[in-house]
PyMOL commands that place a pseudoatom at each C-alpha (Angstrom):
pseudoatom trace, name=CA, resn=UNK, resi=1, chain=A, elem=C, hetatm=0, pos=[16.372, 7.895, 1.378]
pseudoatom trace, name=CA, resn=UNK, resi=2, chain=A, elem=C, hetatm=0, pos=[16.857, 8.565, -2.407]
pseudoatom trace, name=CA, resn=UNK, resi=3, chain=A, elem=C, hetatm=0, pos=[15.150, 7.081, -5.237]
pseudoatom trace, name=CA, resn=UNK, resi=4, chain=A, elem=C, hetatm=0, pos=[17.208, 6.948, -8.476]
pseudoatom trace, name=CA, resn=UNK, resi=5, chain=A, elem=C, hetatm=0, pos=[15.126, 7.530, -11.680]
pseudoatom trace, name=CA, resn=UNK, resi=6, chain=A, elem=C, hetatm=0, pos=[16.295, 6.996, -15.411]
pseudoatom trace, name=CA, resn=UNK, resi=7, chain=A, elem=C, hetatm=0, pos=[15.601, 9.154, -17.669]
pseudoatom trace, name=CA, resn=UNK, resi=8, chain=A, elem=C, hetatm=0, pos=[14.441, 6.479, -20.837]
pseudoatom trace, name=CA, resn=UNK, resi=9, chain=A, elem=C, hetatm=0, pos=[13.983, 8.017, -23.558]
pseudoatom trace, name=CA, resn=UNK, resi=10, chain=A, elem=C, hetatm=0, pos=[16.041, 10.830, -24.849]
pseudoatom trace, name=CA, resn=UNK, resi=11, chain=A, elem=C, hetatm=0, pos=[18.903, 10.547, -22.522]
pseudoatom trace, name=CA, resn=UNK, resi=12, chain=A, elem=C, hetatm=0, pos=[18.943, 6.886, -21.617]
pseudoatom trace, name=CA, resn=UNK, resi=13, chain=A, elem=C, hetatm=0, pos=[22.083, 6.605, -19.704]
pseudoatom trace, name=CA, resn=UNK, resi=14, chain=A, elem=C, hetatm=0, pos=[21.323, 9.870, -17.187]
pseudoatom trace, name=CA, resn=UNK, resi=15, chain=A, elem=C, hetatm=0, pos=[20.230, 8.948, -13.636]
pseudoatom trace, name=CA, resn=UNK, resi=16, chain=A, elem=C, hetatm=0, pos=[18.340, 11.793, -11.417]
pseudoatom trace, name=CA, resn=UNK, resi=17, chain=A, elem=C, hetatm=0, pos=[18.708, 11.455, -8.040]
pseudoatom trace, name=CA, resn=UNK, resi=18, chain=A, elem=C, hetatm=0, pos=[15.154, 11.907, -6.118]
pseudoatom trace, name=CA, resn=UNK, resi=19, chain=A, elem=C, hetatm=0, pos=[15.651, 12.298, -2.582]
pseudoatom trace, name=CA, resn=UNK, resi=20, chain=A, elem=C, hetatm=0, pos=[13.132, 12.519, 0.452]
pseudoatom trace, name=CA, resn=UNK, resi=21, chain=A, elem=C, hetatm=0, pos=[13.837, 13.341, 3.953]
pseudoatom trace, name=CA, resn=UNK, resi=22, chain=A, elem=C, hetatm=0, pos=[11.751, 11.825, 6.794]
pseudoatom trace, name=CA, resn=UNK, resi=23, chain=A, elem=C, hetatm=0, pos=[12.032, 13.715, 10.505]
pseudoatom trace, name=CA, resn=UNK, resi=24, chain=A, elem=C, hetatm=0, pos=[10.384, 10.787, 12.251]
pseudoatom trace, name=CA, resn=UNK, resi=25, chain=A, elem=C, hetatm=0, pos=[8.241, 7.703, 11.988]
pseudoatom trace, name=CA, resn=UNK, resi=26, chain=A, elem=C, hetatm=0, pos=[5.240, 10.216, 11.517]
pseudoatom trace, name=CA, resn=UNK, resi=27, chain=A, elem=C, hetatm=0, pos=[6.865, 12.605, 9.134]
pseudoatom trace, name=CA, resn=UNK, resi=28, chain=A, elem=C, hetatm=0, pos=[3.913, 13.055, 6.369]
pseudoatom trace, name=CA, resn=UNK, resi=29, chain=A, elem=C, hetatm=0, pos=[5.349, 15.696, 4.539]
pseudoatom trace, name=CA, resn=UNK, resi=30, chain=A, elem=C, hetatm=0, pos=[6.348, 13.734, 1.700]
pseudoatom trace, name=CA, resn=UNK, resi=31, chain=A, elem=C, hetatm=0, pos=[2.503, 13.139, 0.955]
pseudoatom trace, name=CA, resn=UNK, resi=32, chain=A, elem=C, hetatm=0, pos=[-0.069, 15.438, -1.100]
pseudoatom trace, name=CA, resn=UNK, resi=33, chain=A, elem=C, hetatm=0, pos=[-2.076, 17.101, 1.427]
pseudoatom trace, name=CA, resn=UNK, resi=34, chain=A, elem=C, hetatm=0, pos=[-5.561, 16.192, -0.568]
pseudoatom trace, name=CA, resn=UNK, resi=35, chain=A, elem=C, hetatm=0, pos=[-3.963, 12.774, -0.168]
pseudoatom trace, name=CA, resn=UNK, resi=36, chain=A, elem=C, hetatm=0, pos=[-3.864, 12.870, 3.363]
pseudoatom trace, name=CA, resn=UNK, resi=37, chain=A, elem=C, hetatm=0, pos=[-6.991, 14.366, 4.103]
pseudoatom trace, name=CA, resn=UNK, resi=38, chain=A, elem=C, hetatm=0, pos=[-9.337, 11.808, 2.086]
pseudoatom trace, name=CA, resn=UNK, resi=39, chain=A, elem=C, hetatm=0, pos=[-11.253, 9.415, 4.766]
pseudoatom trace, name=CA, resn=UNK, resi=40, chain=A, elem=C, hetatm=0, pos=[-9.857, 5.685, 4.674]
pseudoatom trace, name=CA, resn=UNK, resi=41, chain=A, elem=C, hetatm=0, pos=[-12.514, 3.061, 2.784]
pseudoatom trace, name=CA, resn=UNK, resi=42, chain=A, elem=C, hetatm=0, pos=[-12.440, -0.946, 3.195]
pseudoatom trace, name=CA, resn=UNK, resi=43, chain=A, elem=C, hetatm=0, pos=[-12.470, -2.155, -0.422]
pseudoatom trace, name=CA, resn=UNK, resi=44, chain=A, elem=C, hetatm=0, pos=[-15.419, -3.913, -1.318]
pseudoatom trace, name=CA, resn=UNK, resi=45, chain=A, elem=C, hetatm=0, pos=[-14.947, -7.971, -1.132]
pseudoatom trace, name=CA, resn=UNK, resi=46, chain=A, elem=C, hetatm=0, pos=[-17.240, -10.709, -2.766]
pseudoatom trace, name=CA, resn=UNK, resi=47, chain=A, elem=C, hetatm=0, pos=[-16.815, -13.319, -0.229]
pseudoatom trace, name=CA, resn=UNK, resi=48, chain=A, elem=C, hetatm=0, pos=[-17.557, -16.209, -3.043]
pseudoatom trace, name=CA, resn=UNK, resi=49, chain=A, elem=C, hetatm=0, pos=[-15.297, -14.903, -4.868]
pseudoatom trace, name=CA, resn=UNK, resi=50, chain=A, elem=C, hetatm=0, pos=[-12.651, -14.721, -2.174]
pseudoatom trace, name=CA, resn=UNK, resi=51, chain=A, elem=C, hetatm=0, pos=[-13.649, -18.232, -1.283]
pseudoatom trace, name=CA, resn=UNK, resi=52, chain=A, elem=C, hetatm=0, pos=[-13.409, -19.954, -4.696]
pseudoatom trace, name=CA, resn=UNK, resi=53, chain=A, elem=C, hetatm=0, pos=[-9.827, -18.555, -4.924]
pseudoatom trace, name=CA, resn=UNK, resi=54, chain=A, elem=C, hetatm=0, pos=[-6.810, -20.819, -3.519]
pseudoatom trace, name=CA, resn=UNK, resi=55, chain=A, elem=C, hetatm=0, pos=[-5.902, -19.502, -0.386]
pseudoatom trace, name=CA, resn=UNK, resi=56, chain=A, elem=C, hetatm=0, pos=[-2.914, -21.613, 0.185]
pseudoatom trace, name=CA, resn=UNK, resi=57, chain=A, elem=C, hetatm=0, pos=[-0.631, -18.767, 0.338]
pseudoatom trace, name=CA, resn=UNK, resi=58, chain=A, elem=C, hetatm=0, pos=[-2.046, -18.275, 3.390]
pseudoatom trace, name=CA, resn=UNK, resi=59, chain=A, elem=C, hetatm=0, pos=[-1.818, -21.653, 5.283]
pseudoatom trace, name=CA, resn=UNK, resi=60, chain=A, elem=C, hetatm=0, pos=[-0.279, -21.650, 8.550]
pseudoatom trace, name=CA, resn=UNK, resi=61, chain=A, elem=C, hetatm=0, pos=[-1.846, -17.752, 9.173]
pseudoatom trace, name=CA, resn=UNK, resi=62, chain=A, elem=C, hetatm=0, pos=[-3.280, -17.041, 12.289]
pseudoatom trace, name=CA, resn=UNK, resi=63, chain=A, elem=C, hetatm=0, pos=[-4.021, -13.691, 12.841]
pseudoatom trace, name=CA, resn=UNK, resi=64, chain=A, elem=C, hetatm=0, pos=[-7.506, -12.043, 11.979]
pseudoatom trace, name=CA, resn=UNK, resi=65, chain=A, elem=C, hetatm=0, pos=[-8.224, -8.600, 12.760]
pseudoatom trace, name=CA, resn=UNK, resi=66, chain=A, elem=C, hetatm=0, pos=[-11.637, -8.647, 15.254]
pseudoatom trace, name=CA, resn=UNK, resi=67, chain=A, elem=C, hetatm=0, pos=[-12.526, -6.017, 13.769]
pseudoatom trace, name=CA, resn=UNK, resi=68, chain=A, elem=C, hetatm=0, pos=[-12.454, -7.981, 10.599]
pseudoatom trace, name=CA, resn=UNK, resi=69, chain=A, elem=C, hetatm=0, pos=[-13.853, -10.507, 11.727]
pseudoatom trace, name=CA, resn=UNK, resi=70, chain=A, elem=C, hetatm=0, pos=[-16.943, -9.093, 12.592]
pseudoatom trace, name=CA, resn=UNK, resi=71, chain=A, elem=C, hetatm=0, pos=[-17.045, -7.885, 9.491]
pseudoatom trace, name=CA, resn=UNK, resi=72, chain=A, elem=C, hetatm=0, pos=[-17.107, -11.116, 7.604]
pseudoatom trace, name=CA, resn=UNK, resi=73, chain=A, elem=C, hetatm=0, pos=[-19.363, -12.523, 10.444]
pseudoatom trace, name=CA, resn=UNK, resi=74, chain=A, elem=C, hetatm=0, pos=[-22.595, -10.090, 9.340]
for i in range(1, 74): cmd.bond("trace and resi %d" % i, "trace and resi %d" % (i + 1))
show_as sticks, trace
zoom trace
């Protein structure tokens, strides 16, 4: 797919075309390589501070990762 990016300041009304090609599902060659070799991290939570927040976005959600779940558990 292409991404179309405008040029703002000196030549406001040029568009250049930036376009990606994906072989599959599990193409990653789009992606820096240092990217993809860094070692996924949960972001740190403060569970009173998730709980004083209104959560009713999330009403009628059902779904909790068990993995998750044992998380919040300890």
């Amino acid at each position: 797919s292409c991404l179309l990016w405008k040029k703002s300041h000196s030549l406001p009304q040029t568009v250049f075309p930036l376009c990606f090609t994906q072989k599959s599902a599990s193409d990653y060659n789009n992606f820096d390589r240092e990217f993809l070799s860094e070692k996924p991290k949960l972001s740190y939570s403060d569970k009173n501070l998730i709980e004083s927040m209104d959560q009713s976005a999330f009403d009628g959600f059902s779904f909790i990762n068990p993995k998750f779940e044992q998380i919040l558990d300890k």
